[in-house]
NUPA-695781 format. One line per 2 residues: their letters; for each residue x, y, z of N, C-alpha, C. Coordinates in steps of 0.2 Angstrom, whole numbers, m for minus. Each point is the difference from the previous one (the first is absolute). Example, Ala and Ser with C-alpha at 12.3 -4.5 7.8 and 13.67 -1.06 7.14 Angstrom:
BEGIN
AS	66:m28:39:m4:6:0:4:6:0 ~ m2:5:m4:4:6:1:m4:5:3
# end
This chain:
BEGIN
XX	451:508:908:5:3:m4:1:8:2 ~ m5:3:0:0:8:1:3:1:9
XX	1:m4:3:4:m1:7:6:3:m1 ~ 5:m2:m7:6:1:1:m2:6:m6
XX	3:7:6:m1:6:m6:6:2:m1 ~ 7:m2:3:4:3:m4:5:m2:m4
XX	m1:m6:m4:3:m3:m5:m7:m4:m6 ~ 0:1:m8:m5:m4:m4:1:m5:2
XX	m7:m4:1:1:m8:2:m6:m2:m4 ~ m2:m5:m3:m3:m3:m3:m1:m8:1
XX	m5:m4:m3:m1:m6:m1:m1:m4:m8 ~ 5:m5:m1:0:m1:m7:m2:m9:2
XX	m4:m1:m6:m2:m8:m1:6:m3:m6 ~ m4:m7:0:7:m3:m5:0:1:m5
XX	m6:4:m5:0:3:m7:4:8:m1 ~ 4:1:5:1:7:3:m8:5:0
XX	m5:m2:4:m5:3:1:1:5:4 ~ 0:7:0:1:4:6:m8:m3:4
XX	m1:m1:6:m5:m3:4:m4:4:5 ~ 6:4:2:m2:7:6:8:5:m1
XX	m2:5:2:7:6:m3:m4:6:8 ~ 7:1:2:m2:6:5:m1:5:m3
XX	0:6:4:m2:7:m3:7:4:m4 ~ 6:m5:6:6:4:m5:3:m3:m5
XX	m2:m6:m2:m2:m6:m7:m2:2:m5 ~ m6:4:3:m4:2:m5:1:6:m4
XX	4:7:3:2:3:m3:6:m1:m2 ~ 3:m4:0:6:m1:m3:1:m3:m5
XX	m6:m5:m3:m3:m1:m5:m5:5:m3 ~ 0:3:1:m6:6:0:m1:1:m10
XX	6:2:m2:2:1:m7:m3:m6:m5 ~ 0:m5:1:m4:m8:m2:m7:0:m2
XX	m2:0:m6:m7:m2:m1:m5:m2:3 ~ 4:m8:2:m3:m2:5:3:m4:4
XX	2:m1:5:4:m2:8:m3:m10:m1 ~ 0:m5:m2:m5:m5:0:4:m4:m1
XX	6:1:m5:8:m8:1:4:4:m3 ~ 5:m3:3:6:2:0:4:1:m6
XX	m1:m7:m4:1:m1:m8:m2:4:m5 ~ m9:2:1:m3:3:m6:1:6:3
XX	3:3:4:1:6:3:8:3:m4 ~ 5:m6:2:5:2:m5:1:1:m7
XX	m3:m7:m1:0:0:m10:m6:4:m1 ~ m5:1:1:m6:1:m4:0:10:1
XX	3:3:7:m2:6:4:6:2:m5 ~ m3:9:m6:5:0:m3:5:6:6
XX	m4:1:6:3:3:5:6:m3:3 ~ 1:m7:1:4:m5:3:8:2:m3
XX	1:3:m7:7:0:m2:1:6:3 ~ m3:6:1:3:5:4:0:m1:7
XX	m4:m4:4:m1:1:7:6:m7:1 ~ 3:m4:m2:8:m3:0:3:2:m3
XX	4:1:6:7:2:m1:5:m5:m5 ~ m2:m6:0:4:m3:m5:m5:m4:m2
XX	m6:m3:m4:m5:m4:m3:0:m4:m2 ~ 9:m1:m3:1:m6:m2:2:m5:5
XX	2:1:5:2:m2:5:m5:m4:5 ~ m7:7:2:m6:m1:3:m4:m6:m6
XX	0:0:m6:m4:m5:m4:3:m8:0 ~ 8:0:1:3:m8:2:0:m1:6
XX	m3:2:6:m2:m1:5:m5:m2:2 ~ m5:2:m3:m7:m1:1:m2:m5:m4
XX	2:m3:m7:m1:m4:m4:4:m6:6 ~ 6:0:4:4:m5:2:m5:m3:5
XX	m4:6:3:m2:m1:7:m7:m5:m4 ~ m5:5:m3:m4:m5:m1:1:m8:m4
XX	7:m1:m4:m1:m5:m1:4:m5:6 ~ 2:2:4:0:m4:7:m6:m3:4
XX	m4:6:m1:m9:0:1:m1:m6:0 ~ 1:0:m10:m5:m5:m4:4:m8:1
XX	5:0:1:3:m6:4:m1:m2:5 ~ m3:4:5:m2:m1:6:m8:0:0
XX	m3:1:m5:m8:m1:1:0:0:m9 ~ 1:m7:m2:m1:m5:m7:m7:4:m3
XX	m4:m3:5:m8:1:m5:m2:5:4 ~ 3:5:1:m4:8:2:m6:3:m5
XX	m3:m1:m1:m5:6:m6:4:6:0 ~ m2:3:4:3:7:1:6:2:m3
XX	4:m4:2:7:3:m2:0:m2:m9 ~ m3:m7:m1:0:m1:m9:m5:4:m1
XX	m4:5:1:m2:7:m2:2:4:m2 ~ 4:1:4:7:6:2:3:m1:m5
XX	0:m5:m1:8:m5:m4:m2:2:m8 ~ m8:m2:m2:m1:1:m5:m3:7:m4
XX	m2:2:6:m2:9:m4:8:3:m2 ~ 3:0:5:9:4:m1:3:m5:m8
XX	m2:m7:1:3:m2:m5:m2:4:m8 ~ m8:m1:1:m3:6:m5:2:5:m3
XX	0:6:7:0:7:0:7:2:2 ~ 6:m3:0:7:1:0:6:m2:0
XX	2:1:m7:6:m3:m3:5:m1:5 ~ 2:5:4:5:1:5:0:m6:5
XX	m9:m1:1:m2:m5:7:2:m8:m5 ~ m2:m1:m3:3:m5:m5:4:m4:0
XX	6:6:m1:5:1:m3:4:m4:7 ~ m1:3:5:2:m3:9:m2:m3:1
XX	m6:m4:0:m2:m7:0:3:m4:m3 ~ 1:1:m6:3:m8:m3:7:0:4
XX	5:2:1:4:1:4:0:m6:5 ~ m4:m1:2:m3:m4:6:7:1:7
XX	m1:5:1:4:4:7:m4:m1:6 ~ 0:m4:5:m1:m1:5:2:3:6
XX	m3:7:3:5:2:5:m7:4:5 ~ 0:m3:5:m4:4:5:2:5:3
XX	m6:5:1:3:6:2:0:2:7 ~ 4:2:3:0:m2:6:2:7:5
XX	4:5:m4:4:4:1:5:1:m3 ~ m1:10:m1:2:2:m4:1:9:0
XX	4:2:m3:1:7:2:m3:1:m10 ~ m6:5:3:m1:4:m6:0:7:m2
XX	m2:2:m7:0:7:0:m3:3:m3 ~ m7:5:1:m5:2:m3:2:7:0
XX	m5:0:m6:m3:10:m1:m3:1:0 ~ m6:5:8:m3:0:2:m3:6:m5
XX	m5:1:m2:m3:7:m3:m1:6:4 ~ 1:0:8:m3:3:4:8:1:4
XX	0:m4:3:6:0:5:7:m2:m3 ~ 0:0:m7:8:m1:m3:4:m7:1
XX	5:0:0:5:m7:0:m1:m4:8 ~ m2:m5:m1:1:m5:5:5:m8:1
XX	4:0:5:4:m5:m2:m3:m6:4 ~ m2:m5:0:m2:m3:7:m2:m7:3
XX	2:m3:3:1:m6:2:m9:m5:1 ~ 3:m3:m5:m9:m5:m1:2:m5:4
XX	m5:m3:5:0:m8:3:m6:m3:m1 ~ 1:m4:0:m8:m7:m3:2:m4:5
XX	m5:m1:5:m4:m4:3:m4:m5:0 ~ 0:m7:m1:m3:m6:1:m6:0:4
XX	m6:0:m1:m6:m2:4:m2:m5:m1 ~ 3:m3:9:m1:m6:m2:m6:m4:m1
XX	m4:4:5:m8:m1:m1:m6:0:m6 ~ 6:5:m6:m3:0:m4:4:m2:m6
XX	2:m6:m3:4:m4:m5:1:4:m5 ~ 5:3:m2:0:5:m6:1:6:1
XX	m4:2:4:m1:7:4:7:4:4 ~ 1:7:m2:6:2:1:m2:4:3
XX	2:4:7:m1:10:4:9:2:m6 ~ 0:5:m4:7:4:m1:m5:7:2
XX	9:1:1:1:7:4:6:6:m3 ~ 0:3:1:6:6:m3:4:2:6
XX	6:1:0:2:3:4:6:7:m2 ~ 1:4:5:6:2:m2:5:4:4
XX	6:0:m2:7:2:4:m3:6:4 ~ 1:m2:7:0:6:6:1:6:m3
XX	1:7:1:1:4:m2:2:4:m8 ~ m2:m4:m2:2:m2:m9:m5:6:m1
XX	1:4:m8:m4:3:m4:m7:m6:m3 ~ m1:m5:m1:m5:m5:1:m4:0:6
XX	2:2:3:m4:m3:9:m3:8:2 ~ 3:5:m5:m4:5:1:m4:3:m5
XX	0:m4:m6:m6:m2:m6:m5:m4:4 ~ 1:m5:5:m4:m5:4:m6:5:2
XX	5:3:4:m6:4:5:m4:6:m4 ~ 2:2:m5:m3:1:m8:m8:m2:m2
XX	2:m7:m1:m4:m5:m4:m3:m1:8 ~ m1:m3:4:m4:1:6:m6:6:1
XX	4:6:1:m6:7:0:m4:m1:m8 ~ 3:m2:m6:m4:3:m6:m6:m7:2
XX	3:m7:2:m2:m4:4:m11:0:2 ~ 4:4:7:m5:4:4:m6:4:m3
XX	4:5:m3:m5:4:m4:m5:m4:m3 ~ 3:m4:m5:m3:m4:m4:m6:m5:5
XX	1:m1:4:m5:m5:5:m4:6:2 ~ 1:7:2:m3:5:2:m7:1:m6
XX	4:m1:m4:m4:4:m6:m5:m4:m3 ~ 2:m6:1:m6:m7:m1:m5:1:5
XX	1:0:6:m4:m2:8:m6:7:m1 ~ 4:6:m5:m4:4:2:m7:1:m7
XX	4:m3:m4:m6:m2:m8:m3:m8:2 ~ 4:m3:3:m3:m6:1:m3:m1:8
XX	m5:2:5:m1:0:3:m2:m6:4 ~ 2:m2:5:m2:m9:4:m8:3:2
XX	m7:m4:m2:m5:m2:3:0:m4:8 ~ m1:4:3:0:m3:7:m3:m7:m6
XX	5:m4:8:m3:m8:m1:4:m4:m9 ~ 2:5:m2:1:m3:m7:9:0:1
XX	1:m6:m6:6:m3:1:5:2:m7 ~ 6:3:4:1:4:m10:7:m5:1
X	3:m3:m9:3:m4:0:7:4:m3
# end
């Protein structure tokens, strides 16, 4: 993942598990309590309603995609996890499940509000791994020379820093393997 430095790229499972997130993923989620699913991220993270640009838009997307999921992998655990804390802990996640909206996500043009780097417009793709059933690489992209694509190279340096600033409080142990 950290191969590809100049667009966020990530790895999400069929419960929307974030699974692996590069370095410019990771700051771009940065504002997030915790980076670990996509759902408890948007319903639960009370950050989620200002970091989208539209929230309501981003929460019937995410509720579509995973109930695609759960039709697609019936007796997951995981995802009736997911399925059950949100049912709990969020009228709104609820409230889009019974719904029962089926829409895989696939691509799509979004719009964040970075804390750091300001408005972002920017083309998401999901990727099927086929190797891994459920398993998705998504990506961010954004218009060539656009005010976005100069937010990108933005979030890239705050990026770097950030891997500088661990590497240097978190030190590699010859021989030891850091994850």
């Amino acid at each position: 993942m950290d191969g590809m430095r100049d667009v966020p790229a990530f790895v999400v499972g069929a419960a929307q598990d974030v699974l692996a997130a590069n370095a410019m993923a990771r700051e771009l989620y940065r504002g997030f309590d915790r980076c670990d699913n996509l759902l408890r991220m948007i319903f639960l993270d009370p950050f989620a309603r200002d970091f989208y640009g539209d929230w309501d838009q981003a929460a019937r997307i995410a509720v579509g995609n995973l109930r695609a999921s759960s039709s697609q992998f019936p007796q997951d655990e995981r995802i009736e996890r997911v399925v059950g804390e949100l049912s709990v802990r969020s009228p709104a996640f609820t409230g889009l499940w019974a719904r029962y909206e089926v829409r895989p996500r696939t691509h799509e043009d979004k719009h964040f509000r970075h804390p750091q780097v300001g408005e972002l417009r920017l083309h998401f793709e999901s990727l099927a791994v086929t190797s891994a059933p459920g398993q998705h690489v998504s990506f961010y992209s954004a218009e060539p020379g656009s005010a976005t694509a100069d937010a990108l190279v933005l979030l890239g340096r705050l990026s770097e820093r950030e891997a500088a600033s661990t590497e240097q409080t978190n030190p590699v142990v010859e021989g030891e393997l850091r994850s």
